[in-house]
Each structure stands twice: as C-alpha cells, then as structure tokens.
N, C-alpha and C positions, 0 to 999 in steps of 0.2 A: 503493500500500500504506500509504501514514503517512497516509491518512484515522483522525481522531478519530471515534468513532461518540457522540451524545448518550445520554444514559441519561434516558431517558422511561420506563423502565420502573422503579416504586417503590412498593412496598407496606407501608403505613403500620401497626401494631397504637396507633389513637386510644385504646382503653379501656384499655392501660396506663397510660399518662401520668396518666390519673385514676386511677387503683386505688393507683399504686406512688410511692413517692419517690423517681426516681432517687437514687443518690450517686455513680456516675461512670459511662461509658460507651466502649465499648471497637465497634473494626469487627473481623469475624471473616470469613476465608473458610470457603464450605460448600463440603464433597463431595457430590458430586453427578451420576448418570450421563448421558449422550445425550439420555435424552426427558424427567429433569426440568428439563435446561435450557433445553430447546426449549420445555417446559411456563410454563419463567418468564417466557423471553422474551415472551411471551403473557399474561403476568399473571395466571394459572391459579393464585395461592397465594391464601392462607390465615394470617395469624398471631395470629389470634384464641384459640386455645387452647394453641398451643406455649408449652412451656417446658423451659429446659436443667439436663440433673443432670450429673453426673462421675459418670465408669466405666472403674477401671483407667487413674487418669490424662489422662485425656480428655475434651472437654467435648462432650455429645452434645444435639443437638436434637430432643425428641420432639412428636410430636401436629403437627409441621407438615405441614398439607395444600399437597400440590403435586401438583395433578389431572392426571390420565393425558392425557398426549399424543395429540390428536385422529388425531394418524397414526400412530402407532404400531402394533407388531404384538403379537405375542407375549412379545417382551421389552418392552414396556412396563412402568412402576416401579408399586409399591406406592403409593397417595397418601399413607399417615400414616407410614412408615415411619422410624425413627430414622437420623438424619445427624452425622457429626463435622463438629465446625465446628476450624476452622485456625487456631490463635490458635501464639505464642511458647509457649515452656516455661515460661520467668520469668513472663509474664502469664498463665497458667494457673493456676501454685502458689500466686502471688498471691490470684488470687480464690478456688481453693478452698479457701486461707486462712481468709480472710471469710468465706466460706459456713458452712463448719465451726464454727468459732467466733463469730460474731457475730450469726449467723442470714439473713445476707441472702441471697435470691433472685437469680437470674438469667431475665432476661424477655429475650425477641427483642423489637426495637421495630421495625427497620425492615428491607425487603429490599428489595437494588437491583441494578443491572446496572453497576458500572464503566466508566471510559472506555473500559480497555480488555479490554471485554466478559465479564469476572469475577465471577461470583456473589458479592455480601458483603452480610454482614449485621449489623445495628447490633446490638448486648445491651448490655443495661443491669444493672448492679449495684442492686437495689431491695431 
C-alpha cells in the first residue's frame, strides 16, 4: 500500500507564460467528480482558455475542458463546466484583494496529478 505513484501526468497552458506576467503563484486543489478524474488521469484537459473569477467567496474555474470519459455512461460530466478550486481562506481574500483592487488576473498555468494521486492545479496571479 505505501507505493508512491509518479505523476506523469501534466498539462502545461505555454501561451500564458507569454501573454501574462506572473507576480506570484499559488497550487490549488480542484473538485472534481469520478469521470473527470479518470478523464485526467488520461490527459483528456484542456487549459488553453480557462480562466478563474470569485463567486460568493470562492474561487471558480471556468472554460476548462476536461473531455468526457471514454467509459463512461450516462453520468458522464459536462467538458466546460465551472469547478471550485480548494485554496485556504486567508489565500483566497488575499488574492481577491489584488484582483479587486489592483486589477490583476488569475490564469491556471499548470494541471497535474500529485504523489498522492490529487488533482492540483498551478494559478498564477498575472
């Protein structure tokens, strides 16, 4: 059971990096049901057009494509569907701080699979 599993599975968004200027960088866990993370494990995303707003306190991930589960049935997920992502309180307020006042964006940059086996995902403060 104490097998560590590699995380080979990592989905890059390169055209941020050139578009945006980072100024800091935060990992967030995403919610996420049964078949999008069978979908990720599979490398079936997408972060080419996501981008995260606040809603009611929370920080939500829209426009990410996580393509329907090849097995799936009937409950298979939505692929664009809006996701919370899992951050602290304090680093929440924080950056909606920022955002509000300073103007700065929130970009996903990277998605990956944890040691141990956890959806998270990189955002970047641009």
């Amino acid at each position: 059971m104490g097998e560590k599993k590699s995380s080979t599975v990592e989905i890059i968004n390169r055209k941020a990096k050139h578009e945006y200027h980072f100024h800091s960088e935060l990992e967030a866990g995403i919610l996420l049901t049964g078949t999008e993370i069978k979908s990720v494990r599979e490398s079936n995303v997408n972060l080419r057009d996501a981008y995260c707003t606040f809603k009611n306190g929370e920080l939500i991930i829209n426009s990410l494509y996580i393509g329907e589960y090849k097995y799936g049935n009937l409950h298979n997920h939505e692929p664009r569907r809006p996701r919370k992502l899992l951050l602290k309180k304090a680093e929440l307020r924080k950056w909606e701080k920022r955002v509000k006042e300073k103007g700065y964006t929130i970009v996903p940059y990277r998605m990956y699979i944890s040691e141990r086996g956890l959806a998270k995902v990189e955002i970047a403060l641009a």
